[in-house]
DSSP file (Angstrom, degrees, kcal/mol; ACC not computed):
  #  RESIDUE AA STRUCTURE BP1 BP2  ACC     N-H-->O    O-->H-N    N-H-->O    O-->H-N    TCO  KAPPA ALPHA  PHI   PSI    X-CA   Y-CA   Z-CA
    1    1 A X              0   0    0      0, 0.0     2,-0.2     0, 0.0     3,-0.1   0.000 360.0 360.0 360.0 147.4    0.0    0.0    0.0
    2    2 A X    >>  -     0   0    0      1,-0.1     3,-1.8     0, 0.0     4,-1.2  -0.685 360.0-112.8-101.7 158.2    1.2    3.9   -0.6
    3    3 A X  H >>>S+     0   0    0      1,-0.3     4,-4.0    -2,-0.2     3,-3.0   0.962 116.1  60.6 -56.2 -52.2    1.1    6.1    1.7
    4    4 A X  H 3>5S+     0   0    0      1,-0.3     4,-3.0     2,-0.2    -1,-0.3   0.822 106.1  52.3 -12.5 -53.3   -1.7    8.1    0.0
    5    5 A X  H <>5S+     0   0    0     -3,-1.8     4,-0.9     1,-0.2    -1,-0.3   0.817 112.5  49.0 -79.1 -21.5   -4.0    4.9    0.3
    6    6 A X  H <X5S+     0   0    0     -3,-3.0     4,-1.8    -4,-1.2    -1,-0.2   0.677 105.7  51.3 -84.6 -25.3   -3.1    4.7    4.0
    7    7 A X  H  X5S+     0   0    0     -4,-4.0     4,-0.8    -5,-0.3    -2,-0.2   0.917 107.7  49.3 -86.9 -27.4   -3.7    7.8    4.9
    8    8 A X  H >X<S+     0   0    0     -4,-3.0     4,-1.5    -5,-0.6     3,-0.7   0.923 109.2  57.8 -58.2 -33.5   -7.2    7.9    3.3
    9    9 A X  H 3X S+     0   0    0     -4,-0.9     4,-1.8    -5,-0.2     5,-0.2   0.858 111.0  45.5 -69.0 -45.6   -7.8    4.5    5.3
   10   10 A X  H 3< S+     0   0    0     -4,-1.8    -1,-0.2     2,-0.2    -2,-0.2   0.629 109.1  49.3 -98.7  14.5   -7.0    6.5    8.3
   11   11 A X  H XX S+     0   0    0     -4,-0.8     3,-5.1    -3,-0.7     4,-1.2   0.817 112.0  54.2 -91.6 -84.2   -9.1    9.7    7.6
   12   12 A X  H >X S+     0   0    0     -4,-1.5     4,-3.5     1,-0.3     3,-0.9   0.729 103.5  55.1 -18.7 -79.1  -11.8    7.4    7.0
   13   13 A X  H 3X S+     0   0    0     -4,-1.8     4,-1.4     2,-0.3    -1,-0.3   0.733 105.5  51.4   7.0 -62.4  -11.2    5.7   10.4
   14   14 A X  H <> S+     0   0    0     -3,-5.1     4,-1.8     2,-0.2    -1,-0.3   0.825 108.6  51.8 -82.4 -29.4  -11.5    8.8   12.2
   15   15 A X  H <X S+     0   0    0     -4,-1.2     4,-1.8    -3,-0.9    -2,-0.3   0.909 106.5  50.5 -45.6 -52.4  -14.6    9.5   10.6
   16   16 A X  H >X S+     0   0    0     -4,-3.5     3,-3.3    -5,-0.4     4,-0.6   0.879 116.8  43.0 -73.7 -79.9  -15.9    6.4   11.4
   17   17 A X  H 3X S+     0   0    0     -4,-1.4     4,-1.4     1,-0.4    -1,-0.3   0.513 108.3  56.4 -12.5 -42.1  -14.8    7.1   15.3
   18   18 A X  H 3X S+     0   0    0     -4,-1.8     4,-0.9    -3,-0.2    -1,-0.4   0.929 109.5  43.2 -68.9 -35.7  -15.9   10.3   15.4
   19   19 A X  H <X S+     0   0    0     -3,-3.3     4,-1.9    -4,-1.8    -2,-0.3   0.812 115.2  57.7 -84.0 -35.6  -19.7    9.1   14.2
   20   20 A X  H  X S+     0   0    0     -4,-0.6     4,-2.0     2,-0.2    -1,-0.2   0.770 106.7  40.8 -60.1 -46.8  -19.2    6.1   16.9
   21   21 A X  H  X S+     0   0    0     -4,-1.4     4,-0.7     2,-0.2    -1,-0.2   0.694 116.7  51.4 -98.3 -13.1  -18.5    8.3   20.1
   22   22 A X  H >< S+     0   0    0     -4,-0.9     3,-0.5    -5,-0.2     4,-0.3   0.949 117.4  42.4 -70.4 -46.2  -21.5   10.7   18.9
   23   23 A X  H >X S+     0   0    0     -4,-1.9     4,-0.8     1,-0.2     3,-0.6   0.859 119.1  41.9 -43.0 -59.0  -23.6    7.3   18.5
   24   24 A X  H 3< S+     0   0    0     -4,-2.0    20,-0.3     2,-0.3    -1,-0.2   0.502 108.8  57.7-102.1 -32.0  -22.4    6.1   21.6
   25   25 A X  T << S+     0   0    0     -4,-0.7    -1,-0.2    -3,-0.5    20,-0.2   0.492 109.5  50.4 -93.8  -3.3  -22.7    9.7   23.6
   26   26 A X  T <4 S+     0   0    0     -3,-0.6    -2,-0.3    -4,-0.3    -1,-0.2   0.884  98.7  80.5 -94.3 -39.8  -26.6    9.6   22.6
   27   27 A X     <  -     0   0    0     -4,-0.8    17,-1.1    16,-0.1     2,-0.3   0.311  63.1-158.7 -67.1 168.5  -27.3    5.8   24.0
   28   28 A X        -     0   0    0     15,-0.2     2,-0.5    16,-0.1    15,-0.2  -0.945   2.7-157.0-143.2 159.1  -27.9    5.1   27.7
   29   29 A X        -     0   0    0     13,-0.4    13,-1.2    -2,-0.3     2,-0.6  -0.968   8.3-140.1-100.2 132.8  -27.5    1.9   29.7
   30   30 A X        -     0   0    0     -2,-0.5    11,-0.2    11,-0.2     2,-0.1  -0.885   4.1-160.1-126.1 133.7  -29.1    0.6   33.1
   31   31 A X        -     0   0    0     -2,-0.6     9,-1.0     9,-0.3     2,-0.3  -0.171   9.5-158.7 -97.3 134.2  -27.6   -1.0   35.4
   32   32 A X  E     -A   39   0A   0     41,-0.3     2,-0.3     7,-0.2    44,-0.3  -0.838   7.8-178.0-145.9-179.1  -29.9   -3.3   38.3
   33   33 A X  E > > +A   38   0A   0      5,-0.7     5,-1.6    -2,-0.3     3,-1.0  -0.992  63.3  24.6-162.8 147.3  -28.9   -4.3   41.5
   34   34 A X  G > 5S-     0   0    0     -2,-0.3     3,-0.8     1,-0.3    -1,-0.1   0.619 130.7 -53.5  62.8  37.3  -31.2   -6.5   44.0
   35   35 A X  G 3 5S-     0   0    0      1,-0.2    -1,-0.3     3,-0.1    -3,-0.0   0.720 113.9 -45.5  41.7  44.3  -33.5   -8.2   41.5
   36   36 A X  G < 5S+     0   0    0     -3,-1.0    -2,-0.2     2,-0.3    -1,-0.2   0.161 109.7 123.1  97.0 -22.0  -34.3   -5.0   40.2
   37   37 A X  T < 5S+     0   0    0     -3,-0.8    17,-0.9    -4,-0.3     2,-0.5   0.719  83.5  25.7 -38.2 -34.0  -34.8   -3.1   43.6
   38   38 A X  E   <S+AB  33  53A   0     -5,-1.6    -5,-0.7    15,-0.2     2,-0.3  -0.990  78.0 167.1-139.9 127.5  -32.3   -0.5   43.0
   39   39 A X  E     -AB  32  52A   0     13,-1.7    13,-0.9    -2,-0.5     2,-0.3  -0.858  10.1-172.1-138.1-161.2  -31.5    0.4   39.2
   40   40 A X  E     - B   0  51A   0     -9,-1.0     2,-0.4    -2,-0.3    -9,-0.3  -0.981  14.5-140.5-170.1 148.8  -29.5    3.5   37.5
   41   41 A X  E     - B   0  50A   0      9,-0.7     8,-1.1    -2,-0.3     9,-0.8  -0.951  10.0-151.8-129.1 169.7  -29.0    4.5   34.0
   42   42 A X  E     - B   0  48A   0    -13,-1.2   -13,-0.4    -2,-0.4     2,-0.4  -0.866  12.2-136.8-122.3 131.9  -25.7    5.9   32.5
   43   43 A X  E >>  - B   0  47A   0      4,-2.8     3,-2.3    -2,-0.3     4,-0.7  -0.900  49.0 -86.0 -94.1 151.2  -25.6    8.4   29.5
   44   44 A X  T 34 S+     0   0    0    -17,-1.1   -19,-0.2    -2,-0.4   -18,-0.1   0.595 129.3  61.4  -7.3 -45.3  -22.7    7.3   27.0
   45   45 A X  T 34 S-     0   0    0    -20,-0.2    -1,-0.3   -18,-0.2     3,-0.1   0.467 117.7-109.2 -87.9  21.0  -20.7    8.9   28.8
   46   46 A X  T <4 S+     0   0    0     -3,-2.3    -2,-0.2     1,-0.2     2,-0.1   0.478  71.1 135.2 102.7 -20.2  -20.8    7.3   31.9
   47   47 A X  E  <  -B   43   0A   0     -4,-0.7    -4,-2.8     1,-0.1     2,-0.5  -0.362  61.1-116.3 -83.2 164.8  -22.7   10.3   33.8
   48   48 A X  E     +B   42   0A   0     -6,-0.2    -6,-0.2     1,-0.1    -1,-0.1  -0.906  38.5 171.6-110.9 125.7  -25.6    9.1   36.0
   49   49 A X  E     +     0   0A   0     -8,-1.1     2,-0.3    -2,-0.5    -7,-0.2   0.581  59.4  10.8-118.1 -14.4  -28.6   10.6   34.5
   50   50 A X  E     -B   41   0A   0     -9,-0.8     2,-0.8     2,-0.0    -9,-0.7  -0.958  53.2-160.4-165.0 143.4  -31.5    8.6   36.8
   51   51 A X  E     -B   40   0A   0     -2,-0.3     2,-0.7   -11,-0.2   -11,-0.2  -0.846   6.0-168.8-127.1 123.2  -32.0    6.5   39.7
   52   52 A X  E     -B   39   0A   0    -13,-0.9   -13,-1.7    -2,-0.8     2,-0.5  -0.791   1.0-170.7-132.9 134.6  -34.7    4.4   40.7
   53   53 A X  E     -B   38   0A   0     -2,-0.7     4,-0.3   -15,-0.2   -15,-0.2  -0.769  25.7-126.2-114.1  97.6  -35.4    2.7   43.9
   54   54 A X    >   -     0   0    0    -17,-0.9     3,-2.6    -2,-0.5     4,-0.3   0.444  44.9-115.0 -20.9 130.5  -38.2   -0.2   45.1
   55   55 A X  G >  S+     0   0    0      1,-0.3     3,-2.9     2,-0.2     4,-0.2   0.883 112.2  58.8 -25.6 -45.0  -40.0    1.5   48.4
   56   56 A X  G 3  S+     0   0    0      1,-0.2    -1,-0.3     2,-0.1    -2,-0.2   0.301  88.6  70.8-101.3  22.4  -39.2   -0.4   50.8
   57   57 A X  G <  S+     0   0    0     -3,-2.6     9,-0.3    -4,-0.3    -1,-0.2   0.337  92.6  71.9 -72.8 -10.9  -35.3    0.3   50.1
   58   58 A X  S <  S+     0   0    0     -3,-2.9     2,-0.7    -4,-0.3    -2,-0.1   0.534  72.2 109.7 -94.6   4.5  -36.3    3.8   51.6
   59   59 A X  S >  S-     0   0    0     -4,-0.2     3,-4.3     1,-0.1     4,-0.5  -0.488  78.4-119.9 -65.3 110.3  -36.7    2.7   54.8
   60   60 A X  T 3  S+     0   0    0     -2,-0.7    -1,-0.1     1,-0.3     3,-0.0   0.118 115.8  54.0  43.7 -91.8  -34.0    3.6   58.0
   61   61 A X  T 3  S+     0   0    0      1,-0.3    -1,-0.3     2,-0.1     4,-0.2  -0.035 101.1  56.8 -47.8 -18.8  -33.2    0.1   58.4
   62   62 A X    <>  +     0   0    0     -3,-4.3     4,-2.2     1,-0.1    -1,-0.3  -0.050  67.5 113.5-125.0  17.1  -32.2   -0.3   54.7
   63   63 A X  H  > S+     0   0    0     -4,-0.5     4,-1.7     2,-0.2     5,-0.2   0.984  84.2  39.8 -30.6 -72.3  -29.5    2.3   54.7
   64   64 A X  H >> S+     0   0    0      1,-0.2     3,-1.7     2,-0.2     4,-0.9   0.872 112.2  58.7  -7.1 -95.6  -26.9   -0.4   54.2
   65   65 A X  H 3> S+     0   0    0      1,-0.3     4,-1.8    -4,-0.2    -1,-0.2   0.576 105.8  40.1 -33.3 -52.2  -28.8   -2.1   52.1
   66   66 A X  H 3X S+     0   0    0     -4,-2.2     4,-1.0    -9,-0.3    -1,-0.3   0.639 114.6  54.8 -74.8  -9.5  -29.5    0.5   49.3
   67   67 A X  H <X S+     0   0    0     -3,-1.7     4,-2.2    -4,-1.7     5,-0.2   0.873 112.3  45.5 -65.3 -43.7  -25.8    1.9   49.4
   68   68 A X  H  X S+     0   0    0     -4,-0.9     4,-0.8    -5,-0.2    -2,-0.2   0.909 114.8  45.1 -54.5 -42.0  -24.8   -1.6   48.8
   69   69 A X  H  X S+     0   0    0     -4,-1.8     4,-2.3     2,-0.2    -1,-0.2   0.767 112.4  55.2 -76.4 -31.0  -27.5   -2.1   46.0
   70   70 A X  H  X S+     0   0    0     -4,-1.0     4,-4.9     2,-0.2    -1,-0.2   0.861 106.5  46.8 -51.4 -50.3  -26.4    1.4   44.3
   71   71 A X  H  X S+     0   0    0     -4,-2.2     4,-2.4     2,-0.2    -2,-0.2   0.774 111.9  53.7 -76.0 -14.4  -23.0    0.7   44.0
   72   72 A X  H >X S+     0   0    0     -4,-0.8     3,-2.7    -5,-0.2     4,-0.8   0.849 112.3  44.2 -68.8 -82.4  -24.2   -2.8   42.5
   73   73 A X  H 3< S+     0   0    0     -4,-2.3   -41,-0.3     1,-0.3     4,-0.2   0.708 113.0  48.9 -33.6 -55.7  -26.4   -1.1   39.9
   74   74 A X  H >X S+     0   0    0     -4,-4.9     4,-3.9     1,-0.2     3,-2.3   0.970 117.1  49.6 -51.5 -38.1  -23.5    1.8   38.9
   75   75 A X  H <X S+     0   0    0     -3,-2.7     4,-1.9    -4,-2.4    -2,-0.2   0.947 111.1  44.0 -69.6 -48.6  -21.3   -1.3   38.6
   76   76 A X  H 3< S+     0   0    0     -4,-0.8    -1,-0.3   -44,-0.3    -2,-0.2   0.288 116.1  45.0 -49.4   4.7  -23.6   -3.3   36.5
   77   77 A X  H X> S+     0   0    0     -3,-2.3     3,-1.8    -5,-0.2     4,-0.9   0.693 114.3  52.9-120.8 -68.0  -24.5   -0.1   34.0
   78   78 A X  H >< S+     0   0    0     -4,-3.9     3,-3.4     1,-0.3     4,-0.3   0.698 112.7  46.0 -46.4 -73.4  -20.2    0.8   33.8
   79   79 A X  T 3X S+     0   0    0     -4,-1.9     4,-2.1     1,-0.4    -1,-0.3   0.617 116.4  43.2 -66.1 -33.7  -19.5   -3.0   32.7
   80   80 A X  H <> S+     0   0    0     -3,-1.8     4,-1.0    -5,-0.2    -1,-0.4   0.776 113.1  52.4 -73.7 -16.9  -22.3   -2.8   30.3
   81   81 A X  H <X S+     0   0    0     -3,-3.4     4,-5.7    -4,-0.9    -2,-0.2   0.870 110.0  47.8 -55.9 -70.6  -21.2    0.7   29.1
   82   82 A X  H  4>S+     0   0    0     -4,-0.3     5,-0.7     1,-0.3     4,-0.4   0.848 108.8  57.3 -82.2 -21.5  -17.5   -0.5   28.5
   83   83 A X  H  <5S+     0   0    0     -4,-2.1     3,-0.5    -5,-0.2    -1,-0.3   0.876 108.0  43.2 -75.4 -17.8  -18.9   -3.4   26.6
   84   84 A X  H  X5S+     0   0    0     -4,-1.0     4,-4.5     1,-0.2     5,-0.2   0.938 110.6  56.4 -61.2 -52.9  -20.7   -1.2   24.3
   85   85 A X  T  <5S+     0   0    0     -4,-5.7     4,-0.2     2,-0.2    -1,-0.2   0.332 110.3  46.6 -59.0  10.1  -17.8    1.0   23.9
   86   86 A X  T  >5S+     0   0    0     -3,-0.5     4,-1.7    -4,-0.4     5,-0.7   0.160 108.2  51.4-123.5 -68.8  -15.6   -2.1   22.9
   87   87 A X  H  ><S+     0   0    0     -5,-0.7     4,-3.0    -4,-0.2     5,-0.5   0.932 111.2  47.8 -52.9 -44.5  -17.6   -3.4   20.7
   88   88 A X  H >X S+     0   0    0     -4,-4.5     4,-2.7     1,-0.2     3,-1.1   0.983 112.2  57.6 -40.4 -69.9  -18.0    0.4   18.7
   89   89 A X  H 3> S+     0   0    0      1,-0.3     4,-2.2    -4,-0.2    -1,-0.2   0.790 111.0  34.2 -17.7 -70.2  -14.6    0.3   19.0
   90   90 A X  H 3X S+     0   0    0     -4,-1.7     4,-1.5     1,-0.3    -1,-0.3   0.713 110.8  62.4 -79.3  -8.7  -14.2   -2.9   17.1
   91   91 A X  H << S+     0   0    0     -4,-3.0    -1,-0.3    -3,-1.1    -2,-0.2   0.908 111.5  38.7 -74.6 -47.0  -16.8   -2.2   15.0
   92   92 A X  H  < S+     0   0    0     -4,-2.7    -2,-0.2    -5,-0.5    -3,-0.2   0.999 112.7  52.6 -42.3 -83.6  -14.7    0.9   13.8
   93   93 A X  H >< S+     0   0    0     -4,-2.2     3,-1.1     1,-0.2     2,-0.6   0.916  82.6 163.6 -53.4 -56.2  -11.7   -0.5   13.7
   94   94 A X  T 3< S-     0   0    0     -4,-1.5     4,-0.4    -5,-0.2    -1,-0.2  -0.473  72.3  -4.7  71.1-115.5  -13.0   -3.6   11.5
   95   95 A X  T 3> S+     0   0    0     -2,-0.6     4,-0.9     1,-0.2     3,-0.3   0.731 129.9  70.2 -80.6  -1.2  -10.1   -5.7    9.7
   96   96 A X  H <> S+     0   0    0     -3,-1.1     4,-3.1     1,-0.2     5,-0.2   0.904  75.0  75.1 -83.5 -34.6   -7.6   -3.1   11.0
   97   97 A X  H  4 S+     0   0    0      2,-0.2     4,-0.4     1,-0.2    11,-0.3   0.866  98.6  41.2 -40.5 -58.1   -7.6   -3.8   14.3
   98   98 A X  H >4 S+     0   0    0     -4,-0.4     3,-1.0    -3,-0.3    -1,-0.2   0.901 114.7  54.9 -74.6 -41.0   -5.7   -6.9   14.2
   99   99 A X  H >< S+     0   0    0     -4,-0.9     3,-0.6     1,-0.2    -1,-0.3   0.867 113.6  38.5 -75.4 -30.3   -3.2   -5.4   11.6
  100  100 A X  G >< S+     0   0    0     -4,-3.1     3,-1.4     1,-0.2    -1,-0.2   0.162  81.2 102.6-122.3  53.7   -2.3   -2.4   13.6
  101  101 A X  G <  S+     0   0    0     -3,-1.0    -1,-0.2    -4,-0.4     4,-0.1   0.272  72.8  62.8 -78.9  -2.7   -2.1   -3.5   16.9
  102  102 A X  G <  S+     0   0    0     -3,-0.6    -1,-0.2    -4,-0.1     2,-0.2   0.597  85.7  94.3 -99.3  10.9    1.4   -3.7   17.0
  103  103 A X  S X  S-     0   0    0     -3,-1.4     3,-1.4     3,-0.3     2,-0.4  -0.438  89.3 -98.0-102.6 151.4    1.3    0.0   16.5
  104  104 A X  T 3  S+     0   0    0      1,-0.2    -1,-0.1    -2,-0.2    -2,-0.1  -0.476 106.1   1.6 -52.2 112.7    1.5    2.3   19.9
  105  105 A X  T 3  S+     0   0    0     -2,-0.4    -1,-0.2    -4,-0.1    -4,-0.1   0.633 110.1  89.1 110.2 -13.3   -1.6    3.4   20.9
  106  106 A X    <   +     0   0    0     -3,-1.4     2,-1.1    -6,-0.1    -3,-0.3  -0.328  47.0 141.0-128.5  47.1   -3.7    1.6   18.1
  107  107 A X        -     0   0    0     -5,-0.1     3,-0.2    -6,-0.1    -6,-0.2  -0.520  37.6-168.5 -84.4  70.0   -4.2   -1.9   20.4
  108  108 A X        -     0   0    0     -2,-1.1    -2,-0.1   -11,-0.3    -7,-0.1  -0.169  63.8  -1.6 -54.7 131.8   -7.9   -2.3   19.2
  109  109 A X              0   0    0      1,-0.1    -1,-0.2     0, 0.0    -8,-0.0   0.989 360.0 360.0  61.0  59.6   -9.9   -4.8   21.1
  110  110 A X              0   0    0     -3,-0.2    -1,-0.1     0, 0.0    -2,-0.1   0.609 360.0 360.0-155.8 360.0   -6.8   -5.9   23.5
């Protein structure tokens, strides 16, 4: 390949990456925690945009409990989060990923 053809491949790229983290900055994921008692959504970017919590988590007595059940939910929304954002990623990247993973910086899916 010349360079020419590589550098179009990697304008193209960026395109595609730039339309991926706009895609990705619109979505949301939510997150659940206690069989559904406590859940959370995430905007694309991670930010906590809403929380909702079963009644009887608002009680005293259930302090613990619904701290515990919060942090379950954020944890369950991030992990689904970074797996969207991986998979955009490879989805981007496409047959290149493999090829320029030995490159600094460019370890797609790794």
């Amino acid at each position: 390949m010349d360079l020419n053809a590589i550098m179009k491949q990697a304008q193209a790229m960026q395109q595609k990456l730039q339309e991926a983290q706009a895609k990705l900055g619109e979505s949301t994921v939510e997150g659940t925690a206690g069989g559904g008692m406590a859940r959370v959504t995430l905007d694309g970017t991670g930010a906590l945009k809403a929380v909702q919590l079963a009644p009887e988590l608002l009680k005293p007595e259930e302090a613990e409990v619904l701290g515990d059940l919060l942090v379950a939910a954020h944890a369950d929304a991030k992990r689904k989060l970074d797996e969207a954002q991986a998979k955009l990623m490879q989805d981007v990247a496409g047959p290149l990923a493999g090829g320029l993973g030995g490159l600094p910086g460019m370890g797609f899916g790794r």
